[in-house]
Every structure is written in structure tokens, then in C-alpha cells.
N, C-alpha and C positions, 0 to 999 in steps of 0.2 A: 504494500500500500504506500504511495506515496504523497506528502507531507512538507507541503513547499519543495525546496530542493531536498531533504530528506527522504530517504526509504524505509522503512521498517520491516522488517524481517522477524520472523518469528522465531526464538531461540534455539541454540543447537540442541537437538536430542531430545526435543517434544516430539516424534511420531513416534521415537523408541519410548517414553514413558507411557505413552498412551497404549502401545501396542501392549508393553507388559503389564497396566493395571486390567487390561481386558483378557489377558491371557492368566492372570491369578487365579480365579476361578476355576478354569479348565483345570490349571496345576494340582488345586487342592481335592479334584473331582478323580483326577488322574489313577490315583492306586484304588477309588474302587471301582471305577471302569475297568480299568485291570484285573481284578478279583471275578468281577461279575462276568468279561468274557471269557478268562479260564475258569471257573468254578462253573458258568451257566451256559455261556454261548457254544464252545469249544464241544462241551460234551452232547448237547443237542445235535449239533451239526454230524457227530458222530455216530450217534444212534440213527439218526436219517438213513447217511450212510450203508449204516450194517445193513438197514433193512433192506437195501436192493441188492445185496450180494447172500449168495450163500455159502454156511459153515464159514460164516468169520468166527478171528482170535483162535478156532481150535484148526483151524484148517489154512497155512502159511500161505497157498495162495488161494482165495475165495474167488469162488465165478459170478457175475454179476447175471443174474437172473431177473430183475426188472421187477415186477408186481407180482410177480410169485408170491414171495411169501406172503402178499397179504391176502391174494385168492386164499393157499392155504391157511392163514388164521382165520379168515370171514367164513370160512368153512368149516370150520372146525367145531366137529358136536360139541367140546367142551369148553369152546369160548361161546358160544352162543347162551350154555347155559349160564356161563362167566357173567353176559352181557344182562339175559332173563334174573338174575340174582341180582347184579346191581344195578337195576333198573327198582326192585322193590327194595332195596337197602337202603336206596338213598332217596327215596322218593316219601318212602315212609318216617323216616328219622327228619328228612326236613321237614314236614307237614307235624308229625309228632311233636318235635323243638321248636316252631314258631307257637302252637297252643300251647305247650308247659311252658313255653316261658315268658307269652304273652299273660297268663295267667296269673304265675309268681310277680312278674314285674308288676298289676296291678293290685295285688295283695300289696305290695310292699308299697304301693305309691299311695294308700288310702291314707286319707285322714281318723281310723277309726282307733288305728295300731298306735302305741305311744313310740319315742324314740326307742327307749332299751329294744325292746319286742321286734322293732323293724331291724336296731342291728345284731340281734340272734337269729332273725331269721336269712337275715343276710348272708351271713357267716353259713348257716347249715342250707342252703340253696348253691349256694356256690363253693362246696366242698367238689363235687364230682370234677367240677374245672382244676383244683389244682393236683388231683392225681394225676401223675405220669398214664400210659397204657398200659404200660408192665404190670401197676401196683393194680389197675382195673382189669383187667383178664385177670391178674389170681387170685383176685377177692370174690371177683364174678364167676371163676374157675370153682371158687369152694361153697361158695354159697348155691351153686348148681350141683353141686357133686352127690350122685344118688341117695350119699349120705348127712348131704351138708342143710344148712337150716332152713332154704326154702321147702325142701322136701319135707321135711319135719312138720314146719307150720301146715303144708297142703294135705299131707296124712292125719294128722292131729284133728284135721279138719272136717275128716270125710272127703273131702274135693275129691281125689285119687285113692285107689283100691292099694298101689305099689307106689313105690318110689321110682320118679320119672330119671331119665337119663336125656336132662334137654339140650348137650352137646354132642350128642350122639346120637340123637336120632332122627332121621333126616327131613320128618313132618315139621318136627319143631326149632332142629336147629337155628336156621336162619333166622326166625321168628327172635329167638335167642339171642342171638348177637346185636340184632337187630335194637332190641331192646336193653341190651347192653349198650351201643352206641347213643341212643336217646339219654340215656339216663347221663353220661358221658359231655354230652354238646348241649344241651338245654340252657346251662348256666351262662357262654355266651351270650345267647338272646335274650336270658330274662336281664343281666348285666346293661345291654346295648337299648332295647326297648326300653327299661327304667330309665336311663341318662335323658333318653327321649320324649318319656312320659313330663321330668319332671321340666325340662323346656317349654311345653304346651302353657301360655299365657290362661291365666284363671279367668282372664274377663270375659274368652270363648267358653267358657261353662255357665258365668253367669249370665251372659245374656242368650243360652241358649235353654236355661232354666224359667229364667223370663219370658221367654217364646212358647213355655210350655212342652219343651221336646222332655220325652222320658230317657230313661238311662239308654237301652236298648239304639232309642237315634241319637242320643248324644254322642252312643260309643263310633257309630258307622258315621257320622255327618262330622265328625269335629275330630275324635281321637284318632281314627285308620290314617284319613287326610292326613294329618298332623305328622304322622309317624310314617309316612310311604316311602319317603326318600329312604329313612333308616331300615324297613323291610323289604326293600328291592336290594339293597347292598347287601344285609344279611343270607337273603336268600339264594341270590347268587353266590356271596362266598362257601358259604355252608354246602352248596353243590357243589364245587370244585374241592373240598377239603373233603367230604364225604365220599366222593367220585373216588379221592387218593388214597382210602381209608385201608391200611393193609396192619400195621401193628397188631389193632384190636382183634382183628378177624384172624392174625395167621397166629396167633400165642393163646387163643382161646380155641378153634377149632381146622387150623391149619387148612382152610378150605375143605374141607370133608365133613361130615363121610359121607363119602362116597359125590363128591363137589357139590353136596348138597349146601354148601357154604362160598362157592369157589367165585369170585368175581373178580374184577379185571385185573386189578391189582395183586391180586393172589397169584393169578394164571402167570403172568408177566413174570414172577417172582421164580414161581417153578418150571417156565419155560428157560430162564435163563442161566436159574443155578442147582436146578436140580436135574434138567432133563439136557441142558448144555445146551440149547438152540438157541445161538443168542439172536442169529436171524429173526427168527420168530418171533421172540422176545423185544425185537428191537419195532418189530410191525405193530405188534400191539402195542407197545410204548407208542410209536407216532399217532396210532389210533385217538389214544387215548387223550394226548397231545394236543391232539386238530380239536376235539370235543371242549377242551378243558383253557383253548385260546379262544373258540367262539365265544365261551361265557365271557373269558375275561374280555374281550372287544366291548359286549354288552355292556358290562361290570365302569367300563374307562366312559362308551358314551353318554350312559346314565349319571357319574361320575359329571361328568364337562354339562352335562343337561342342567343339572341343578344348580351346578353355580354362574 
């Protein structure tokens, strides 16, 4: 710019300060971009991989076979049951864990309850949440065990003639686990819908009281609304963690008997390191993959919607 006979010029080494306050950022982001594409991107890409070749890792040179393997997984009687099992495992523990814990959250959000009362109940609602899965398969393990005290209570009871074997027997297994996973994930949503309950401005009940609405439309006109955002994230998260759900299932009834237990995550697991086809293993993992990034697609624009 020039300034009578003077020039002005801007000082040395202002495009390198500029460049490097804009590049700080990237720097400090740097090691766990790093982390995340060797821990997350690196091995995805590598399971893609396997699955168009056959007898990888056990076989030094693998032939690339194209969509083989996943004709044979999509064909396979025992992923299909894989698929029929967790279709009712996760379908029903979602549905189950948004009512239990839509429930408890408005127990605990009443005004009837004193404080002590709400936080004892707090405390004993959300115990199941902070067991590990280890410590819930073997408590679940024993309190199932033909001998152990559900059985007791159900005979004591008349209910049953014998003591039932409900990890073992393949009417009720699922059913079992199933109910073991509910008991497990509830406490998330009553936790998440509480936070949400107690947001709800009081002046939408009073003047919806004043209108005359009863409990019944207060709860659909005012509270559901209220709480949607936070029950479309839940529901979708709770699908993709429930979808993934293998600890629980393979340390309580290792997919059996007889795969009356067996779903995708299970199959995946014994495809890979029990049966060695990691081919296989690798088809269903993408399977399972493409399923579990639709949600999350939903999950981000539902996410970007709301705010």
C-alpha cells in the first residue's frame, strides 16, 4: 500500500505465523488420527480385504474369489439362523429397555418420592449398569443353574413340576439370554430419559393441566415430544451395541445348544477362531459392518437435524 512517497509492506514472516497458528490444531489432533487409523481404519480395510480372497492368514498364498464367500455365508443354514436369533434378541431387549426404563425414569422423576427414597432407588436401578458381562453371565449363570434360586423360588411355587434347565434348553434358551441382556441395558435409558425428563419446563404441564388434558394426553402430547430427540439416539445406539452383543451370549451359553443361541456375532467369532475361516469370518464381519454404518449414517443425520 502506498502512502505518499512511502510503501508499506507487511512484516517478514507473517504468512509463516499464520500458517503455523492454523496448523496447531491439526498438530495436537495429529497422534489421535494416528491411533484411530491404525487401531480402526487399517484393520477394517483389512477385513474387507480377506473377504474376497480365500483361506487367508492360514493359506500363504490366498486366491481371490470375489463374492464367494459371501454367496456362501448368505447361504448358510446356520447364519440364517444366526440372522432369525438376532433379529429377536435385539429387537426385543430394545422394545423391553425403552418400557423399563421409560418406567423407572418416571418413578424416579415424581414428585410423590422424597429425596433419600429417589436416591436409593437410584442406586439399586442402576446397579445392572455397572456390572462388567463377566460378573453378569455368572451370577445369571447360577441363579439359572437347575439348582440355583430361580428354580427354587418356581418349584417352591408350584409354577414347575422339575427344575428347569433354561441354558440349555433350546425353547427357552434365547428367551434367557435375552432376558438376561434387558435386565443388563435398561439402566442406560432409565439414566438418559431421566436427564430428559427433568429438562421438560413445568409451565408445559401447567398449562396443559389448565386445558384440562389428563395424565394419559399429557404423557403423548407434551412428554414423548419432549423426549424424541433423546429416544431416536437411544434407540439407535442400543441397536448397534445390541447388534454387537457377543460377551453376554458366548460366556452364558456359547451360542448353543445346538445354535439355539447362535447370532451374528457369535457365528463370526466361531467362524474365525474356532472353525479357522477367516474368509468367512471376514464376510460376515462386513455384513455386519454395512448394517451397523446405515444406523450410524441415520444416528449423524438425526444428530445434524436437531441442532
Amino acid at each position: 500500500m502506498a502512502k505518499g512517497n512511502k510503501v508499506m509492506t507487511r512484516p517478514a514472516g507473517s504468512k509463516k505465523d499464520v500458517l503455523r497458528k492454523q496448523a496447531t490444531p491439526y498438530l495436537y489432533l495429529l497422534p489421535t488420527v494416528a491411533l484411530m487409523i491404525v487401531l480402526l481404519v487399517v484393520p477394517i480395510i483389512m477385513v474387507i480385504g480377506y473377504s474376497f480372497f480365500d483361506n487367508v492368514i492360514v493359506n500363504k498364498n490366498p486366491v481371490f474369489v470375489g463374492l464367494q464367500n459371501y454367496k456362501a455365508v448368505l447361504t448358510d443354514p446356520t447364519f440364517l439362523v444366526a440372522i432369525r436369533n438376532t433379529l429377536f434378541f435385539v429387537i426385543v431387549s430394545i422394545v423391553a429397555h425403552l418400557l423399563i426404563g421409560m418406567l423407572f425414569a418416571m418413578v424416579l422423576n415424581t414428585r410423590y418420592l422424597g429425596v433419600r427414597v429417589k436416591g436409593i432407588f437410584r442406586v439399586i436401578y442402576a446397579l445392572p449398569w455397572m456390572f462388567t458381562a463377566s460378573v453378569i453371565a455368572i451370577l445369571w449363570r447360577m441363579m439359572l443353574d437347575p439348582n440355583g434360586v430361580i428354580n427354587y423360588l418356581i418349584t417352591s411355587m408350584h409354577i414347575v413340576d422339575k427344575n428347569v434347565s433354561f441354558l440349555a434348553t433350546r425353547d427357552i434358551a434365547l428367551k434367557a439370554v435375552t432376558v438376561i441382556n434387558i435386565w443388563s441395558g435398561y439402566p442406560f435409558y432409565m439414566i438418559s430419559i431421566l436427564a430428559g425428563l427433568q429438562g421438560i419446563s413445568g409451565d408445559l404441564y401447567e398449562a396443559s393441566a389448565l386445558d384440562g388434558a389428563n395424565a394419559i394426553q399429557t404423557f403423548f402430547r407434551i412428554t414423548i415430544p419432549q423426549l424424541k430427540p433423546i429416544l431416536v439416539s437411544l434407540l439407535m445406539l442400543d441397536f448397534v451395541w445390541t447388534l454387537q452383543q457377543f460377551a453376554l451370549i458366548w460366556m452364558t451359553t456359547g451360542g448353543g445348544p445346538v445354535n439355539a443361541t447362535e447370532t451374528i456375532s457369535t457365528y463370526i467369532y466361531k467362524q474365525g477362531f474356532t472353525k479357522y475361516q477367516y474368509s468367512m469370518a471376514s464376510s460376515a464381519a462386513v455384513i455386519l459392518l454395512i448394517v451397523c454404518t446405515i444406523i450410524g449414517i441415520f444416528y449423524v443425520r438425526q444428530q445434524r437435524s436437531e441442532d
